[in-house]
C-alpha positions as CSV (number, residue, x, y, z in Angstrom):
1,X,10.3,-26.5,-145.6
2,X,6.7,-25.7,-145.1
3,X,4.9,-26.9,-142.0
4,X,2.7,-29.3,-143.4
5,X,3.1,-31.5,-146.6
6,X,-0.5,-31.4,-147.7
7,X,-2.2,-30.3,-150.3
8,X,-6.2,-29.6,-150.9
9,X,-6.7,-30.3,-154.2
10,X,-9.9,-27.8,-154.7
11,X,-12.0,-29.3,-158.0
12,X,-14.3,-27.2,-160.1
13,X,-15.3,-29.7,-162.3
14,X,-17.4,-27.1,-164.7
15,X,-17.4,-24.7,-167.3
16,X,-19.6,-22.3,-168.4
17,X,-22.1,-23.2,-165.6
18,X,-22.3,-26.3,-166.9
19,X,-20.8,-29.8,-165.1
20,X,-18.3,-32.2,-166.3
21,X,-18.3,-30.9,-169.9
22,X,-15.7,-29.6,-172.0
23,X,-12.9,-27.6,-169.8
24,X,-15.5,-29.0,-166.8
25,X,-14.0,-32.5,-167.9
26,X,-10.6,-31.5,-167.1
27,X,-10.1,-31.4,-162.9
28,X,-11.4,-35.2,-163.0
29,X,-10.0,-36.4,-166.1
30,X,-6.2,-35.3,-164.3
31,X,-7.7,-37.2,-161.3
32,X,-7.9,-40.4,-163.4
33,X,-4.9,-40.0,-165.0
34,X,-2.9,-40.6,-161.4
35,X,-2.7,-37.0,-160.3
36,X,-3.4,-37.8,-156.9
37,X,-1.4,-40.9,-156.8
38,X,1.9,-38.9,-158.1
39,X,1.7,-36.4,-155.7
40,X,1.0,-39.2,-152.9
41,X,4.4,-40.8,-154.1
42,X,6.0,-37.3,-153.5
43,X,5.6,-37.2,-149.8
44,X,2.1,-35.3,-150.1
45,X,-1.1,-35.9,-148.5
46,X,-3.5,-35.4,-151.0
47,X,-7.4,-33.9,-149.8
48,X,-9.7,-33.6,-152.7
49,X,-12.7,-31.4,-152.0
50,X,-15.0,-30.6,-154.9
51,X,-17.0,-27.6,-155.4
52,X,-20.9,-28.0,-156.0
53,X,-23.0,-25.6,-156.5
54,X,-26.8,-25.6,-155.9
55,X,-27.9,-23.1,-158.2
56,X,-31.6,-24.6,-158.7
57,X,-31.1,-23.4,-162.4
58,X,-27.8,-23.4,-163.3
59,X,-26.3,-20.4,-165.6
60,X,-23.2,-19.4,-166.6
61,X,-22.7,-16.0,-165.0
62,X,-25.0,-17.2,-162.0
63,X,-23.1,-20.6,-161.2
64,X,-20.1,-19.0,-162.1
65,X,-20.1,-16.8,-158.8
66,X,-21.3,-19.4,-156.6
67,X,-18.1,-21.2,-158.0
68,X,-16.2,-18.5,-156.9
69,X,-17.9,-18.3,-153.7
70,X,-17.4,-22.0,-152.8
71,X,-13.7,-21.8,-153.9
72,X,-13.0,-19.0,-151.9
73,X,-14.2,-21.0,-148.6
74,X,-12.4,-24.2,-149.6
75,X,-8.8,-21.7,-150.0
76,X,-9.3,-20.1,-146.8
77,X,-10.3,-23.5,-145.0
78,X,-7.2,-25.2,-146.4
79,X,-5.2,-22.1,-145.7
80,X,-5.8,-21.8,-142.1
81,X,-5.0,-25.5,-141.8
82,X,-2.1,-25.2,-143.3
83,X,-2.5,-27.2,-146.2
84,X,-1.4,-26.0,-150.1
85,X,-4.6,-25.0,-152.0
86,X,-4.6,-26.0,-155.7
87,X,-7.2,-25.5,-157.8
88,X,-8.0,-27.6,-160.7
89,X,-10.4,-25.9,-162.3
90,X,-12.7,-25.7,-165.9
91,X,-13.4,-22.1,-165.5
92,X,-10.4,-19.1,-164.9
93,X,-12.7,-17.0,-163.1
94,X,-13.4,-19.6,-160.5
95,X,-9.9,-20.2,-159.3
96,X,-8.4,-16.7,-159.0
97,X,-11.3,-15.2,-157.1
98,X,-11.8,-17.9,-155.5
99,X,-8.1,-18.4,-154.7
100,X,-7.6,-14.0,-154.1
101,X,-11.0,-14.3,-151.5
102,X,-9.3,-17.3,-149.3
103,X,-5.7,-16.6,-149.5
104,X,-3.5,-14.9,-146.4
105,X,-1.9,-11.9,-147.4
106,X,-2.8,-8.2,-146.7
107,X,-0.7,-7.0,-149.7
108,X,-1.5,-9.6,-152.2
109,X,-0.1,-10.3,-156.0
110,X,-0.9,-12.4,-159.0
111,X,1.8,-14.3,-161.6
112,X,-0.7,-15.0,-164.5
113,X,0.2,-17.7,-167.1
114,X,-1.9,-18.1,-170.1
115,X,-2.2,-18.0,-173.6
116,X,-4.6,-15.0,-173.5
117,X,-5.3,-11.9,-171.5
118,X,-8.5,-12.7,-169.7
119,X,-8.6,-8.9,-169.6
120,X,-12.4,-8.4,-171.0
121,X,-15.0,-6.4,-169.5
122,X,-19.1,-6.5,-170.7
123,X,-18.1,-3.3,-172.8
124,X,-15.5,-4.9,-174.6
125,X,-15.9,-8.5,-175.1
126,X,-16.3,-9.9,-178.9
127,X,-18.2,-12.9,-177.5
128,X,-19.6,-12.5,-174.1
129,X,-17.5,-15.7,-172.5
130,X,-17.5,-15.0,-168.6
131,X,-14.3,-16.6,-168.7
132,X,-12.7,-14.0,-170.8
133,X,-13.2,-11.6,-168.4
134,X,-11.2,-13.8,-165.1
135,X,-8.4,-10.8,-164.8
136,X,-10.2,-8.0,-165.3
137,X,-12.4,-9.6,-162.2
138,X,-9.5,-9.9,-160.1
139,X,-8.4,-6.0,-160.8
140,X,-11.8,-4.8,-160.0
141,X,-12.3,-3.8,-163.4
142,X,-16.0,-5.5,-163.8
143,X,-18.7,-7.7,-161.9
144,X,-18.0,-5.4,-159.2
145,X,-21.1,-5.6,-157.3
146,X,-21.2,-9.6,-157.8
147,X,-17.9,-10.4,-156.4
148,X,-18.3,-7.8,-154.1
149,X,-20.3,-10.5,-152.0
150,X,-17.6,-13.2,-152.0
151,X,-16.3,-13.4,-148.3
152,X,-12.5,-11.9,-148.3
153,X,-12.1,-10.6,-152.0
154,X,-10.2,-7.3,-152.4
155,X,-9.2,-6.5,-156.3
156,X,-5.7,-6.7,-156.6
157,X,-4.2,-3.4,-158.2
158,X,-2.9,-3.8,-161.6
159,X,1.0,-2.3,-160.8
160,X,0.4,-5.8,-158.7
161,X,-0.1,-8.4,-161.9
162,X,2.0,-10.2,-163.9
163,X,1.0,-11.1,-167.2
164,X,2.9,-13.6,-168.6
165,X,2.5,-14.9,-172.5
166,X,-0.7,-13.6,-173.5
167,X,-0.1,-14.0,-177.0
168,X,-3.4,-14.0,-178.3
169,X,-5.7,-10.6,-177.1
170,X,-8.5,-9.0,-178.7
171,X,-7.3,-5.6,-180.5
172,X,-9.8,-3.7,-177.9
173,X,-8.3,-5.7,-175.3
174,X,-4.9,-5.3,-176.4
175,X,-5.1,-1.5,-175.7
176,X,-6.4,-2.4,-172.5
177,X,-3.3,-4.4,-171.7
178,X,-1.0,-1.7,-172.9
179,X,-2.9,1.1,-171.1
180,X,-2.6,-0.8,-167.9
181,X,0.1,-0.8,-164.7
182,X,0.3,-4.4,-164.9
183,X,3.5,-6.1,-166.2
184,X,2.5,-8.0,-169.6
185,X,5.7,-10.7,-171.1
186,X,5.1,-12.0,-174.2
187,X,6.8,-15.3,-174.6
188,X,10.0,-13.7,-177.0
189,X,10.3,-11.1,-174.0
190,X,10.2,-14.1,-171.6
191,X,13.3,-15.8,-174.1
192,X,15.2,-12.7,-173.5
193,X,15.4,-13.0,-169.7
194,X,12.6,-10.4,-168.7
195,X,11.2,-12.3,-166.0
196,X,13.7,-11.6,-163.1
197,X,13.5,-7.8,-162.8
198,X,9.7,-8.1,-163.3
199,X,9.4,-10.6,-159.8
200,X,11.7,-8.2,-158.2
201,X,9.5,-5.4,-159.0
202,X,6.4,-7.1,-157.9
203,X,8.4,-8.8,-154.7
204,X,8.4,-4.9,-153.7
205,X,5.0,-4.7,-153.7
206,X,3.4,-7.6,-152.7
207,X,3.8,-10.3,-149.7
208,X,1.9,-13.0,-151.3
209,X,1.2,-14.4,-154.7
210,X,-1.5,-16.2,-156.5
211,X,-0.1,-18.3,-159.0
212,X,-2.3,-18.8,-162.2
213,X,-1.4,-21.4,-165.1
214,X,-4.0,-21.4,-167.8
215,X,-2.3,-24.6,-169.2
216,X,-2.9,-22.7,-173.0
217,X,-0.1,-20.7,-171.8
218,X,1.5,-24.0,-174.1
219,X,1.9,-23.8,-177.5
220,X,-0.1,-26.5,-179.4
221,X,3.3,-28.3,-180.4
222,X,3.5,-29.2,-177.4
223,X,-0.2,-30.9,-176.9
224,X,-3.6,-29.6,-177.1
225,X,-5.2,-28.0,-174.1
226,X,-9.0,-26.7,-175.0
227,X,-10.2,-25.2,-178.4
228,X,-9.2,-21.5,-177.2
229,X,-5.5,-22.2,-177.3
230,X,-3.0,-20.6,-179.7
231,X,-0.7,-21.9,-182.0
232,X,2.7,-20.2,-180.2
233,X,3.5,-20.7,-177.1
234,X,5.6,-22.3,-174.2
235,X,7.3,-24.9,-174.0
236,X,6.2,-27.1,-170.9
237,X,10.1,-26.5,-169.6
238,X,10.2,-23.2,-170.1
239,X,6.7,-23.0,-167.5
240,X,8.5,-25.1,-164.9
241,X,11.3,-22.4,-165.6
242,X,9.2,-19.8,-164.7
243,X,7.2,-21.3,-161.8
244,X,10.5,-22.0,-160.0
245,X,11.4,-18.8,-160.6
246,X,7.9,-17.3,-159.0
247,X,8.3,-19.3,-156.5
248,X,12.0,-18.3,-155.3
249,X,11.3,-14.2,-155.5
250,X,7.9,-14.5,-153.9
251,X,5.3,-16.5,-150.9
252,X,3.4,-18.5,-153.6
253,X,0.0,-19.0,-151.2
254,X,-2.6,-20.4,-153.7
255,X,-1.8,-22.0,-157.3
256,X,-4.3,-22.9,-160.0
257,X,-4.0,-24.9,-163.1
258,X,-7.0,-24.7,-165.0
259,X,-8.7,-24.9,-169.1
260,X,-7.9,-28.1,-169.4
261,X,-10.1,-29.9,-171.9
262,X,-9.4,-33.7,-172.4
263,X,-11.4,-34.1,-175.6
264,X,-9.0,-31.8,-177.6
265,X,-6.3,-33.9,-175.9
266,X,-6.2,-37.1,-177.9
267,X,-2.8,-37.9,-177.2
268,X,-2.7,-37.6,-173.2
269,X,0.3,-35.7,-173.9
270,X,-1.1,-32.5,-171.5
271,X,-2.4,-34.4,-169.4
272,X,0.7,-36.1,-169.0
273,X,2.8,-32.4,-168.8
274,X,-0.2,-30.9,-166.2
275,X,0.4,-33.9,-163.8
276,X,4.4,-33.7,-163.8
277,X,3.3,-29.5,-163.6
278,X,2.1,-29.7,-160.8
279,X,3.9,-32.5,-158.8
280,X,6.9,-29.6,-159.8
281,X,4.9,-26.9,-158.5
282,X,4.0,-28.6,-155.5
283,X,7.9,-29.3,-154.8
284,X,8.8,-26.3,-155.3
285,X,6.4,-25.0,-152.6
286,X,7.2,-28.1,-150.4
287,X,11.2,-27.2,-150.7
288,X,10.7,-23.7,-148.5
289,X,10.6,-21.4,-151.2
290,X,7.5,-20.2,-151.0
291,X,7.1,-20.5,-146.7
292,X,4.8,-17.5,-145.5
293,X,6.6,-14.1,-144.8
């Protein structure tokens, strides 16, 4: 059982650069839904901070870093507390460097659900969305000078990242994936058991995790997530699945659940998955599984 039974809920209520719209809706919308209140009725003290910039004209790429920036404080305040940090976040990029700057760990790895690869660079991206580029940031592959200035970040190496899903790359980006160290499972090689062996091999590795769930890592028959989200996909017990079994081979010490757009959800089914996400998240962390080395 962990020391403490609280979680800092860290909100990045913004996408693009831009506040409160589109995936920037999702952190709050979650918050209205009852997030909070489920994880109260869990046993969990519940600390919301929420992360505002003051860019005095806000861009994407510019507010983007200073999202990172204030997320990576927020992680490492919460961390040497000894509270859970969990990001709820518009934006990909803002939660794992945010989350990779403040976490403990010396030898650090990342569990990466999501319905794309993130795995862009400047030189390779069809469309220029910062967001597209969230892993390649955390590997050091690009904005190296930028994120160089966030307090704590190290790029993790690739041989340290797990890719899971990922279904829908560009064909340039594709190569990328296959070229690189990191472990990619695509959802049929996640059906035929290939998680397991891939945890052990980064549990050699690594002493702590970040755990990323791009909730598009569901497939839309599930519910709809954003307007980036592919047609095939998980199924939400096949995530829990997974995150339990994350959570069991390896120190989980930051967790993010982010591209969540409410609009696109007009059923309040994914909202209604992402709460009972990550109230199972969180237990699994409370239950001892994931106590510091």
């Amino acid at each position: 059982m962990r020391a403490s039974r609280t979680v800092r809920l860290i909100i990045s209520s913004y996408d693009s650069g831009r506040h409160r719209v589109r995936m920037g809706n999702g952190p709050e919308h979650l918050l209205a839904c009852g997030l909070s209140e489920r994880l109260s009725r869990e046993g969990w003290e519940v600390i919301p901070s929420f992360l505002m910039p003051t860019d005095p004209f806000p861009t994407e790429n510019g507010t983007g870093f200073s999202l990172q920036s204030l997320a990576a404080g927020a992680v490492a305040h919460a961390s040497s507390r000894g509270e859970f940090p969990l990001i709820l976040a518009g934006n990909c990029n803002t939660a794992a460097i945010g989350a990779l700057a403040g976490m403990a760990g010396e030898r650090k790895g990342i569990v990466w659900l999501d319905g794309h690869g993130d795995f862009n660079t400047p030189e390779t991206t069809e469309t220029g969305f910062l967001d597209g580029m969230a892993l390649a940031m955390a590997t050091g592959r690009c904005w190296t000078s930028m994120i160089r200035k966030i307090h704590g970040f190290e790029p993790v190496p690739e041989e340290n990242v797990l890719l899971i899903g990922g279904q829908d790359l560009d064909p340039v980006e594709a190569e990328t994936v296959a070229r690189s160290p990191m472990t990619h499972l695509g959802v049929d090689e996640l059906r035929q058991g290939g998680v397991a062996n891939a945890l052990a091999s980064l549990r050699s590795r690594a002493n702590a995790a970040y755990l990323h769930v791009d909730l598009d890592v569901h497939g839309r028959g599930h519910g709809r997530v954003n307007d980036y989200q592919p047609v095939e996909g998980l199924a939400p017990d096949e995530v829990r699945e997974i995150i339990a079994q994350v959570t069991t081979a390896i120190p989980v010490s930051a967790a993010a659940l982010t591209a969540y757009d409410p609009a696109c959800d007009v059923d309040g089914r994914m909202a209604a998955i992402a709460i009972d996400l990550a109230a199972f998240l969180l237990a699994q962390v409370g239950s001892g599984a994931s106590a510091p080395l």
